[in-house]
PyMOL Python script that loads the backbone (N, CA, C, O; Angstrom):
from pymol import cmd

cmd.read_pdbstr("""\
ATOM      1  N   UNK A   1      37.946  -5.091  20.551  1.00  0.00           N
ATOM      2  CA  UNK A   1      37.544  -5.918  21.670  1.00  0.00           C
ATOM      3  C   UNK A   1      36.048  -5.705  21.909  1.00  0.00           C
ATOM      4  O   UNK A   1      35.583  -4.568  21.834  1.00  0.00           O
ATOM      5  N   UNK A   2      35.102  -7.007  22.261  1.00  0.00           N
ATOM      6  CA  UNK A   2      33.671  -6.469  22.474  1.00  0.00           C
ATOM      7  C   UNK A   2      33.292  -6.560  23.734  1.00  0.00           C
ATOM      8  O   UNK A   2      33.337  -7.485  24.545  1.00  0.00           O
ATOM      9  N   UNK A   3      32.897  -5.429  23.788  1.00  0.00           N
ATOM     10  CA  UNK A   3      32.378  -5.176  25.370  1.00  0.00           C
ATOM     11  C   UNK A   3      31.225  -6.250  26.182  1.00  0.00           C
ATOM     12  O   UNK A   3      30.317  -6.959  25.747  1.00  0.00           O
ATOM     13  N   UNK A   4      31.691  -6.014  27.398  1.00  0.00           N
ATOM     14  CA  UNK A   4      30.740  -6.892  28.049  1.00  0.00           C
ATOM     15  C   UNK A   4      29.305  -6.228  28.234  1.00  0.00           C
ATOM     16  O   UNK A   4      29.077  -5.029  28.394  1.00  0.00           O
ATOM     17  N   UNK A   5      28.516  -7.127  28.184  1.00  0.00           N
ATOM     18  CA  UNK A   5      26.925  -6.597  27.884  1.00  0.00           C
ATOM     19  C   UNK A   5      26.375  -7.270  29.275  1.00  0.00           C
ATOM     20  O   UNK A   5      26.550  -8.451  29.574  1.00  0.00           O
ATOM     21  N   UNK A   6      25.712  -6.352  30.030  1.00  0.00           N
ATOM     22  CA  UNK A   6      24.855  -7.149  30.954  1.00  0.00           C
ATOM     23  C   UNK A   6      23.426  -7.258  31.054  1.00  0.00           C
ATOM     24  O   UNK A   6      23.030  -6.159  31.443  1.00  0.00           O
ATOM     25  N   UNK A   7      22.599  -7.924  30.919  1.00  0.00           N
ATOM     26  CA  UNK A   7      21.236  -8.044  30.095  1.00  0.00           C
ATOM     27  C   UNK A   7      20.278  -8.317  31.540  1.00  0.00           C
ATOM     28  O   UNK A   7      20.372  -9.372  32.167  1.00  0.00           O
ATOM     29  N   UNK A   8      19.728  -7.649  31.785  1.00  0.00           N
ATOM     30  CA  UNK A   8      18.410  -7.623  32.714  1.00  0.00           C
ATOM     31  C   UNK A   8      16.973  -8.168  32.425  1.00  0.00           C
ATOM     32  O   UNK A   8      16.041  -7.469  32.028  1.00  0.00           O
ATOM     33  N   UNK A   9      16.916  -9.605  32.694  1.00  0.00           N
ATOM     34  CA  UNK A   9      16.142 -10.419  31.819  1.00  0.00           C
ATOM     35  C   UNK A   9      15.126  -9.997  32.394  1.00  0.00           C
ATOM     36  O   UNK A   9      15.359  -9.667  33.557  1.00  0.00           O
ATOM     37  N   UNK A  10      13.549  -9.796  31.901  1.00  0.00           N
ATOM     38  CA  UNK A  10      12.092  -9.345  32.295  1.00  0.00           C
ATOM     39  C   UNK A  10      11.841 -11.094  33.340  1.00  0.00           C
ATOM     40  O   UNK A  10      11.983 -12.255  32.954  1.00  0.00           O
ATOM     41  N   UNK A  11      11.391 -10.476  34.854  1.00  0.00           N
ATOM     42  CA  UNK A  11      11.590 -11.521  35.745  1.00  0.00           C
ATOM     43  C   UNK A  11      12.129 -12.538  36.032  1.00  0.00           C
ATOM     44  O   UNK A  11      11.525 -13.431  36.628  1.00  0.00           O
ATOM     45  N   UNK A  12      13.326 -12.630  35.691  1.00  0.00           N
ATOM     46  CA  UNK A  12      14.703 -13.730  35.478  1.00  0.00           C
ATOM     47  C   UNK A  12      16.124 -12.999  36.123  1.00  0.00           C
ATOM     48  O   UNK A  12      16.311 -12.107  36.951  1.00  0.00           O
ATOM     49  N   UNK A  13      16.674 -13.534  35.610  1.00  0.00           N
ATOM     50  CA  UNK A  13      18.282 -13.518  36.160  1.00  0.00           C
ATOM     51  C   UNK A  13      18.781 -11.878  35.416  1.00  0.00           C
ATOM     52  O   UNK A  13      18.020 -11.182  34.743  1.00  0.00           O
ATOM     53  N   UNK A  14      20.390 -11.496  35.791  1.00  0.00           N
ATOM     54  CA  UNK A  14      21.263 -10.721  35.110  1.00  0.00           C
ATOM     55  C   UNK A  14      21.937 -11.890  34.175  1.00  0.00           C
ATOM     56  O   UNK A  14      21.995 -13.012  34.677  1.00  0.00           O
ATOM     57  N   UNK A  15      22.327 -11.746  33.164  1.00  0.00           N
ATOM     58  CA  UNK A  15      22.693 -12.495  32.367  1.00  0.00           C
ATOM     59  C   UNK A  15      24.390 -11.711  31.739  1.00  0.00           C
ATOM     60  O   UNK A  15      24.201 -10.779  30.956  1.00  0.00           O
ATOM     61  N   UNK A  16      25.195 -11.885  31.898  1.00  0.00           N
ATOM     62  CA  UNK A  16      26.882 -11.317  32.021  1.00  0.00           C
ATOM     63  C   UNK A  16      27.323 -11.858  30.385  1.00  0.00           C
ATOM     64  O   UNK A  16      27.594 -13.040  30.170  1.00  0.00           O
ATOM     65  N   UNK A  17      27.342 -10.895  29.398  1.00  0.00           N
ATOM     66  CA  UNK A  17      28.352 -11.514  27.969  1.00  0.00           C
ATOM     67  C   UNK A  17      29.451 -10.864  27.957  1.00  0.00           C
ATOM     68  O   UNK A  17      29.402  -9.653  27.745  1.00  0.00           O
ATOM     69  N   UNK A  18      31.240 -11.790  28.277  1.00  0.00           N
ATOM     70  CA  UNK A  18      31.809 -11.028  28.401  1.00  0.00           C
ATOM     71  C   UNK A  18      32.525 -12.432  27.392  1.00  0.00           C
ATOM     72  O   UNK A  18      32.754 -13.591  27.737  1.00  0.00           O
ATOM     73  N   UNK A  19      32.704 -11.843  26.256  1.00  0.00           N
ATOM     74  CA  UNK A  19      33.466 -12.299  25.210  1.00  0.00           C
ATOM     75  C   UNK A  19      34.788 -12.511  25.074  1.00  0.00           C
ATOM     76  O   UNK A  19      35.302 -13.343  24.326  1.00  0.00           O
ATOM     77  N   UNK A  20      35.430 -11.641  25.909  1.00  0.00           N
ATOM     78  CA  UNK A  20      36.523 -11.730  26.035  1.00  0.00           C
ATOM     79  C   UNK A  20      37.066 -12.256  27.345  1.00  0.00           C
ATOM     80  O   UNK A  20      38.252 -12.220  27.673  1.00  0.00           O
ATOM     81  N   UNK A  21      35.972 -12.795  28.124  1.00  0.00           N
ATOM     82  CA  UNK A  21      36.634 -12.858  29.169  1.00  0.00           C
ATOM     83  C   UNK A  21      37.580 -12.594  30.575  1.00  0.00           C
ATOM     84  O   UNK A  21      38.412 -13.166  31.279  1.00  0.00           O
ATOM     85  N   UNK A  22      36.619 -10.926  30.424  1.00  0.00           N
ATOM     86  CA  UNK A  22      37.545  -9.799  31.108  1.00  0.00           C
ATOM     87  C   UNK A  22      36.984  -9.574  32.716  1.00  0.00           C
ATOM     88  O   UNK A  22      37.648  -9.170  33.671  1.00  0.00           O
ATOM     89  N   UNK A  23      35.418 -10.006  32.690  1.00  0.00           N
ATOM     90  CA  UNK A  23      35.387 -10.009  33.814  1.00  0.00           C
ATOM     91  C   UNK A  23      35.670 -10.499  34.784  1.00  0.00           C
ATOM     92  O   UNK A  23      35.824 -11.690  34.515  1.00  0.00           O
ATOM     93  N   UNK A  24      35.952 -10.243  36.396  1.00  0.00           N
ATOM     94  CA  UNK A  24      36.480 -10.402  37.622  1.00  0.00           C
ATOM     95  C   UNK A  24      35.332 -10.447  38.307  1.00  0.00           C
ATOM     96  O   UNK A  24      34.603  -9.459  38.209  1.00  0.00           O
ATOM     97  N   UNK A  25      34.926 -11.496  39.090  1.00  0.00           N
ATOM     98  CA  UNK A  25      33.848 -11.513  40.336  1.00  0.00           C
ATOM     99  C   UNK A  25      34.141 -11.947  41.474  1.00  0.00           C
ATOM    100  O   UNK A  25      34.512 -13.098  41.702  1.00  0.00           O
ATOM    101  N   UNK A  26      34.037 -11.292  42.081  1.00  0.00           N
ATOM    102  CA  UNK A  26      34.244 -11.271  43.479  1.00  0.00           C
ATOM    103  C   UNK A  26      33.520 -11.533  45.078  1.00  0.00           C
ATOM    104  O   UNK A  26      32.520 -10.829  44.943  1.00  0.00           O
ATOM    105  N   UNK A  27      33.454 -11.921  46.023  1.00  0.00           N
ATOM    106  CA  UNK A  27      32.857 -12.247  47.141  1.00  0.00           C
ATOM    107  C   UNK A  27      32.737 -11.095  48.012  1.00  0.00           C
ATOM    108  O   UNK A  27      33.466 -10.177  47.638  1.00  0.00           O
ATOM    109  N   UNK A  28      31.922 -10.788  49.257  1.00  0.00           N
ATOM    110  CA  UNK A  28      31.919  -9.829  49.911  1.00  0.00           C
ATOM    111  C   UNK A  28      33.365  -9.900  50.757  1.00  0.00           C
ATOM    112  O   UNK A  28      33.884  -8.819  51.032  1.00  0.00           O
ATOM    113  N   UNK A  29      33.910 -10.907  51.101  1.00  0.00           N
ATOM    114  CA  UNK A  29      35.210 -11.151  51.450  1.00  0.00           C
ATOM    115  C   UNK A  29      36.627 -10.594  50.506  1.00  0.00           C
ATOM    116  O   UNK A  29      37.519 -10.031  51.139  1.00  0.00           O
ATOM    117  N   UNK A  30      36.766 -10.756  49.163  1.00  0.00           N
ATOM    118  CA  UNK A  30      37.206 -10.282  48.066  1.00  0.00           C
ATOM    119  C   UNK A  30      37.823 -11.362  47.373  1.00  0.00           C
ATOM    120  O   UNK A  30      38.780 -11.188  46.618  1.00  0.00           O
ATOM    121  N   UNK A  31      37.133 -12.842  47.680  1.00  0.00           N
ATOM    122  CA  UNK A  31      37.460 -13.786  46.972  1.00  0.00           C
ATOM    123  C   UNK A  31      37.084 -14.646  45.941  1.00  0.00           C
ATOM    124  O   UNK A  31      36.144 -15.442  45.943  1.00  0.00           O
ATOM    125  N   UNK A  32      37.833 -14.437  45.129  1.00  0.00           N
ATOM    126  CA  UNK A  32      37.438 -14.343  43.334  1.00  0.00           C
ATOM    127  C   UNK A  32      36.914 -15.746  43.426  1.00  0.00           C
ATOM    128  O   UNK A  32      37.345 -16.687  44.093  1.00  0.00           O
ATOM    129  N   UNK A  33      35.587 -15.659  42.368  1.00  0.00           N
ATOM    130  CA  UNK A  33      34.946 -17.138  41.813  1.00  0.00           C
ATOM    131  C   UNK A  33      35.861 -17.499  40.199  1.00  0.00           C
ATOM    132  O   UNK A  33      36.502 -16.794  39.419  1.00  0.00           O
ATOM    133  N   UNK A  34      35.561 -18.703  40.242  1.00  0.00           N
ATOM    134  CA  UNK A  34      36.783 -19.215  39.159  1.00  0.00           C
ATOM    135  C   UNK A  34      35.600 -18.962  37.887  1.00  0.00           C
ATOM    136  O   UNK A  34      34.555 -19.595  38.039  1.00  0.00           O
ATOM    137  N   UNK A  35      35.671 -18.349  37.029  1.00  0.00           N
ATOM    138  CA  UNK A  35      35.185 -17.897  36.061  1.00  0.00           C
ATOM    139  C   UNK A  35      35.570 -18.572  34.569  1.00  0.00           C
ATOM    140  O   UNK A  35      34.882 -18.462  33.554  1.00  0.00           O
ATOM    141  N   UNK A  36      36.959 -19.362  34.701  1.00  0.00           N
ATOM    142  CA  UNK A  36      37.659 -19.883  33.710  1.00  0.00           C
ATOM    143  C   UNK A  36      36.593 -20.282  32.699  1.00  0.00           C
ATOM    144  O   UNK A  36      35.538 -20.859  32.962  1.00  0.00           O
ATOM    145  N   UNK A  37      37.070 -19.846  31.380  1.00  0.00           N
ATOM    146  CA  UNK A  37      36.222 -20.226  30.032  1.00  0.00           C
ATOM    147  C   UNK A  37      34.793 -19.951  29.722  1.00  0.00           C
ATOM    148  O   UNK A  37      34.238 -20.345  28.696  1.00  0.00           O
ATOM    149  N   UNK A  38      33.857 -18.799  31.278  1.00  0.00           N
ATOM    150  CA  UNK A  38      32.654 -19.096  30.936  1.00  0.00           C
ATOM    151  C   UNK A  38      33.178 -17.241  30.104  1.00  0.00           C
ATOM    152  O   UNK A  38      33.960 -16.380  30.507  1.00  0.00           O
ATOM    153  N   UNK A  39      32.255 -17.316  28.818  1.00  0.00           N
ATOM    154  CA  UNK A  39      32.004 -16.266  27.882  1.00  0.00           C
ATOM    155  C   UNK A  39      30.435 -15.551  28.420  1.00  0.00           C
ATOM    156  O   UNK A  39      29.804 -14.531  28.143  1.00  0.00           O
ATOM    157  N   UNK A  40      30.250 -16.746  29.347  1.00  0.00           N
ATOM    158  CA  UNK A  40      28.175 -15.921  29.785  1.00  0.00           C
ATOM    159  C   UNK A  40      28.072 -16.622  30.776  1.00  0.00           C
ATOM    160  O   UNK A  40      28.639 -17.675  31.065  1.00  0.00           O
ATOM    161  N   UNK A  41      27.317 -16.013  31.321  1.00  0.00           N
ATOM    162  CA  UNK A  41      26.602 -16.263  33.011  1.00  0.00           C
ATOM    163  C   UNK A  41      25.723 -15.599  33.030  1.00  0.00           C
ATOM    164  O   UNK A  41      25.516 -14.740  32.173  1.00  0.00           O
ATOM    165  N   UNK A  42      24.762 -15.893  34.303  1.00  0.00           N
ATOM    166  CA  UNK A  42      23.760 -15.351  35.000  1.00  0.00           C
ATOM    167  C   UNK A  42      23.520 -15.278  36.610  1.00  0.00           C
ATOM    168  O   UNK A  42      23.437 -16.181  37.442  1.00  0.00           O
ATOM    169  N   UNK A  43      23.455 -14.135  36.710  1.00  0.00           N
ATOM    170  CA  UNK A  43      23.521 -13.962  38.523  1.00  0.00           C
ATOM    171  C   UNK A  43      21.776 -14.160  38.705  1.00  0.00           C
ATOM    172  O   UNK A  43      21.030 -13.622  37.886  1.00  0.00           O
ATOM    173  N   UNK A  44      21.222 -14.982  39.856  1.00  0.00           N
ATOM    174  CA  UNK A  44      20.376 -15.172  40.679  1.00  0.00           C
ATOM    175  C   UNK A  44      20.081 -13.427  41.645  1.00  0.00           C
ATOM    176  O   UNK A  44      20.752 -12.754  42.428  1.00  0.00           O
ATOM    177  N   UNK A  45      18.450 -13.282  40.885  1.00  0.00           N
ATOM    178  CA  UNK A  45      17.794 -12.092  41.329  1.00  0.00           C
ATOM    179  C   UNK A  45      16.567 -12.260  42.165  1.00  0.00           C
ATOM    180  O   UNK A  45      15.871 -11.297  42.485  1.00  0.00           O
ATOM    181  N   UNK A  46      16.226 -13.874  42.625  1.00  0.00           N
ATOM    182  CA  UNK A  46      15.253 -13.680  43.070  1.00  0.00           C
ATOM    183  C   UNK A  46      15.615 -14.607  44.775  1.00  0.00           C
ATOM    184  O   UNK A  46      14.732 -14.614  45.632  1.00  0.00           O
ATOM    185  N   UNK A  47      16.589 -15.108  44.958  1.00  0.00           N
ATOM    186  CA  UNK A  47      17.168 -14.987  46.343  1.00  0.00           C
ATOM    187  C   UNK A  47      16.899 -16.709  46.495  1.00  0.00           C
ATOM    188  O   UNK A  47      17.211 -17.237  47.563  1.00  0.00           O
ATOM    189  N   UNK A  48      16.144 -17.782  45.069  1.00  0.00           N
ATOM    190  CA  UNK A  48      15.740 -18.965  45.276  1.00  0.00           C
ATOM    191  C   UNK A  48      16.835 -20.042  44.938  1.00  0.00           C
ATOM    192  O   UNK A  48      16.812 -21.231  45.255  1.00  0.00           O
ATOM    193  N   UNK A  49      17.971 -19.251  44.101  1.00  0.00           N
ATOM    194  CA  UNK A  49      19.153 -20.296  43.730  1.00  0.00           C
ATOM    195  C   UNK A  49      19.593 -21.204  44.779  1.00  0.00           C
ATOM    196  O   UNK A  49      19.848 -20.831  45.924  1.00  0.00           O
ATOM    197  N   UNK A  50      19.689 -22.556  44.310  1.00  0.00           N
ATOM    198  CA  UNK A  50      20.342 -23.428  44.921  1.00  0.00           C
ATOM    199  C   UNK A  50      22.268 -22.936  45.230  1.00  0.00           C
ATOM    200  O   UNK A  50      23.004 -23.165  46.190  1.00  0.00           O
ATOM    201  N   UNK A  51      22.532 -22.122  43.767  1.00  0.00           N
ATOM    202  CA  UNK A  51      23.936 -22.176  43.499  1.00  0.00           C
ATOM    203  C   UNK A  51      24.019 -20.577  43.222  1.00  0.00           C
ATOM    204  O   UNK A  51      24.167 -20.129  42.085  1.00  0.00           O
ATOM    205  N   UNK A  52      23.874 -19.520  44.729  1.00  0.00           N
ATOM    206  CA  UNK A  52      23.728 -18.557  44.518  1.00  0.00           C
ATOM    207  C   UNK A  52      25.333 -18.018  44.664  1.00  0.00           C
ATOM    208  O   UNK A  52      25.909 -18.269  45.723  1.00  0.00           O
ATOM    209  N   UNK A  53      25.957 -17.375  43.739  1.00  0.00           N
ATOM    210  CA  UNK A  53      25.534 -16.348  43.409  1.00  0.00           C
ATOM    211  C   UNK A  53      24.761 -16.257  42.096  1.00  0.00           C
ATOM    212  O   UNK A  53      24.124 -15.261  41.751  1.00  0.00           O
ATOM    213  N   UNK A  54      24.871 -17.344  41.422  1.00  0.00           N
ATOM    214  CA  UNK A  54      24.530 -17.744  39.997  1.00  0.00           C
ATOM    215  C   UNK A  54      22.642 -18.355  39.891  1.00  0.00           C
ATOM    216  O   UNK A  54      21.944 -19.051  40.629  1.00  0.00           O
ATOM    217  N   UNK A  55      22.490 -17.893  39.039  1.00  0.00           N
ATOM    218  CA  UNK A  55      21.214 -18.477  38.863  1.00  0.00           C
ATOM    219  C   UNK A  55      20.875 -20.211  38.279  1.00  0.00           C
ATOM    220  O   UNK A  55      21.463 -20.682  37.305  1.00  0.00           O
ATOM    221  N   UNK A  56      20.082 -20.797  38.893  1.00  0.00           N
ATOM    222  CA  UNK A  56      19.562 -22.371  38.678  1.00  0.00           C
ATOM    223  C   UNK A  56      18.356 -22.082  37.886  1.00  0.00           C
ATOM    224  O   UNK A  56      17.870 -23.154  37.524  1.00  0.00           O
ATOM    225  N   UNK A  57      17.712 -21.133  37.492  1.00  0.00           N
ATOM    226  CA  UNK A  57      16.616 -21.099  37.040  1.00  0.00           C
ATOM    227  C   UNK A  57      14.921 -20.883  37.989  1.00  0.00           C
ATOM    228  O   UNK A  57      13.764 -20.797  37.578  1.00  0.00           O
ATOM    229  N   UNK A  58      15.566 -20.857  39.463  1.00  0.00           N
ATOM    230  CA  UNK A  58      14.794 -21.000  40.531  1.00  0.00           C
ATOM    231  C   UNK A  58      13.267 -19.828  40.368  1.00  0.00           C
ATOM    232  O   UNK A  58      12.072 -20.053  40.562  1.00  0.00           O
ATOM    233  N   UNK A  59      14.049 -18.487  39.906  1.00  0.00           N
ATOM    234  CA  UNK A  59      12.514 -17.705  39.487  1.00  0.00           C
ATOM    235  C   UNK A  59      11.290 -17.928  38.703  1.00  0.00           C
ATOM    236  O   UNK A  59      10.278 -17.228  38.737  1.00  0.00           O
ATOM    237  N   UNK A  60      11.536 -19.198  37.845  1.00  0.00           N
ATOM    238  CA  UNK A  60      10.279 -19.864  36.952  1.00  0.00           C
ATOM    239  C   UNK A  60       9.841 -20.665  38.301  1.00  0.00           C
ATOM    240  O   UNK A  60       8.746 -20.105  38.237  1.00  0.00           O
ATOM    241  N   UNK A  61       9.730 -21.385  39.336  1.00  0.00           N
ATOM    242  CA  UNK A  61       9.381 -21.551  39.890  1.00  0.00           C
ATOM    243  C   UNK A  61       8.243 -21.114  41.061  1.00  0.00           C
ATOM    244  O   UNK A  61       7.069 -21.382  41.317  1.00  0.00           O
ATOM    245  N   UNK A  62       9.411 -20.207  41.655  1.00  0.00           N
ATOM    246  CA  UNK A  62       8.722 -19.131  42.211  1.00  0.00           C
ATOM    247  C   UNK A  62       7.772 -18.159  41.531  1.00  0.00           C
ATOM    248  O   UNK A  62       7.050 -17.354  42.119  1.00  0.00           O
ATOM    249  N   UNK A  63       7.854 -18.318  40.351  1.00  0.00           N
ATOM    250  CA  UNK A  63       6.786 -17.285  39.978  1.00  0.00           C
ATOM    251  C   UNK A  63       7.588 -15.399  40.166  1.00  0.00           C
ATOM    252  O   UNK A  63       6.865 -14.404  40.161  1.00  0.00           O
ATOM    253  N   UNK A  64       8.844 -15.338  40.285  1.00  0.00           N
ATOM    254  CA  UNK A  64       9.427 -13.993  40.573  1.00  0.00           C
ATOM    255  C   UNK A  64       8.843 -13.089  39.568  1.00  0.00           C
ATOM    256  O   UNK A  64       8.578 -13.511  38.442  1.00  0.00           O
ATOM    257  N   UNK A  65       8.586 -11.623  39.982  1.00  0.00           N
ATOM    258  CA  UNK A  65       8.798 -10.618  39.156  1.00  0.00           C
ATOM    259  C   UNK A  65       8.948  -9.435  39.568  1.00  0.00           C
ATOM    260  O   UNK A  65       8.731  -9.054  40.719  1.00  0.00           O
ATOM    261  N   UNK A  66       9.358  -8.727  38.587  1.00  0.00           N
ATOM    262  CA  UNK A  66      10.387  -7.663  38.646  1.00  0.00           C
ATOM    263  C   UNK A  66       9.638  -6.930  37.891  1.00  0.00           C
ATOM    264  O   UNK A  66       8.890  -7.355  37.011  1.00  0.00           O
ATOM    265  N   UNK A  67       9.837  -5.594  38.258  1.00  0.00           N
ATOM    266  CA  UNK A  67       9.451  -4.346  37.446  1.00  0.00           C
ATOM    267  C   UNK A  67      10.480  -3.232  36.626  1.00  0.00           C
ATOM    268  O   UNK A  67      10.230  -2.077  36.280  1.00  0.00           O
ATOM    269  N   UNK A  68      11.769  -4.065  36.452  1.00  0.00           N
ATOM    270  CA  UNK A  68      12.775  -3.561  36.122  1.00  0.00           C
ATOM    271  C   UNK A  68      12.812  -3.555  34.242  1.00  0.00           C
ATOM    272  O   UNK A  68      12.920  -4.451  33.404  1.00  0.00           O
ATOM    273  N   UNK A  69      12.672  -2.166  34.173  1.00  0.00           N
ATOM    274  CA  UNK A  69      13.062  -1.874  32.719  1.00  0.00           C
ATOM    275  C   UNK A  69      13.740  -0.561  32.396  1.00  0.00           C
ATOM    276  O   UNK A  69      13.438   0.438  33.050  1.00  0.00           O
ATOM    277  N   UNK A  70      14.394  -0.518  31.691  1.00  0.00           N
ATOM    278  CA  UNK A  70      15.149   0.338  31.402  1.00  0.00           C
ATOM    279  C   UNK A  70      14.925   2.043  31.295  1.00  0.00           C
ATOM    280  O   UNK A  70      14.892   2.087  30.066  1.00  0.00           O
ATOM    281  N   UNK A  71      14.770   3.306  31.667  1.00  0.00           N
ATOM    282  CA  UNK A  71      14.303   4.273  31.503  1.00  0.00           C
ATOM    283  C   UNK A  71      14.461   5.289  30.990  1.00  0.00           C
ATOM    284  O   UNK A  71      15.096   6.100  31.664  1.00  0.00           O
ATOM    285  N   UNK A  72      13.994   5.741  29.618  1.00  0.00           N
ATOM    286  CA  UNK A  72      14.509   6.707  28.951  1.00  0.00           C
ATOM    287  C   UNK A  72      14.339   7.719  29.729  1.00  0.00           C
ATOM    288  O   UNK A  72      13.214   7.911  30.190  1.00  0.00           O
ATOM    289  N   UNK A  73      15.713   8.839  30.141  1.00  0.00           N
ATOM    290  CA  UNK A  73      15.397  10.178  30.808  1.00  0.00           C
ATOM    291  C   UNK A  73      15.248  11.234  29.333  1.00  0.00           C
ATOM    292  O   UNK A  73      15.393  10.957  28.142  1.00  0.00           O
ATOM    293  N   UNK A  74      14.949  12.338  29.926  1.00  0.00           N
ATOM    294  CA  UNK A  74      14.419  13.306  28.808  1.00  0.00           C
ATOM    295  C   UNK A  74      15.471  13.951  28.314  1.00  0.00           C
ATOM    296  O   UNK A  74      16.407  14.449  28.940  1.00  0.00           O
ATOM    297  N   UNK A  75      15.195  13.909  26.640  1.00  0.00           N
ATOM    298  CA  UNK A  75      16.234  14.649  26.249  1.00  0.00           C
ATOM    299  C   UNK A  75      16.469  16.119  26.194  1.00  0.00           C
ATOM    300  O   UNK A  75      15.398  16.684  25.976  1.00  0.00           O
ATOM    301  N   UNK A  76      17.876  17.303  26.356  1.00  0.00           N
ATOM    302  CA  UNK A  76      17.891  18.152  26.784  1.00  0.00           C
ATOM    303  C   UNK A  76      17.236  19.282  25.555  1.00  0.00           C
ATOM    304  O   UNK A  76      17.127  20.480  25.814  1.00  0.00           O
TER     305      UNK A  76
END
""", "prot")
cmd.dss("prot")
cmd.show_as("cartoon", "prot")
cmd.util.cbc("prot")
cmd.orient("prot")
């Protein structure tokens, strides 16, 4: 089975590959979004989505950025 990958795009969206279709998303309420058939998504990181929780592409607009990259800690 291949794992779901979640990809932290450089000033863009989270981007969700779940191949199998395993993930569950949920509302602060605990009510599931219908997910049926999507294999990929992207969650909205910069607060401009029309169709939030999901991203429209709204951060090329805005000009968003992020300083988010990944951090190697030291090895022992």
């Amino acid at each position: 089975m291949a794992q779901v990958t979640i990809t932290v795009r450089k000033n863009g969206s989270l981007k969700i590959d779940d191949p199998n279709g395993v993930v569950e998303m949920v509302d602060g309420d605990g009510n599931r979004y219908d997910l049926t058939g999507k294999t990929a998504f992207s969650l909205c990181r910069c607060g401009a989505s029309a169709n939030r929780p999901f991203c429209d592409g709204s951060h090329n607009k805005i000009t968003f950025q992020a300083n988010d990259t990944a951090i190697k800690t030291p090895q022992s």
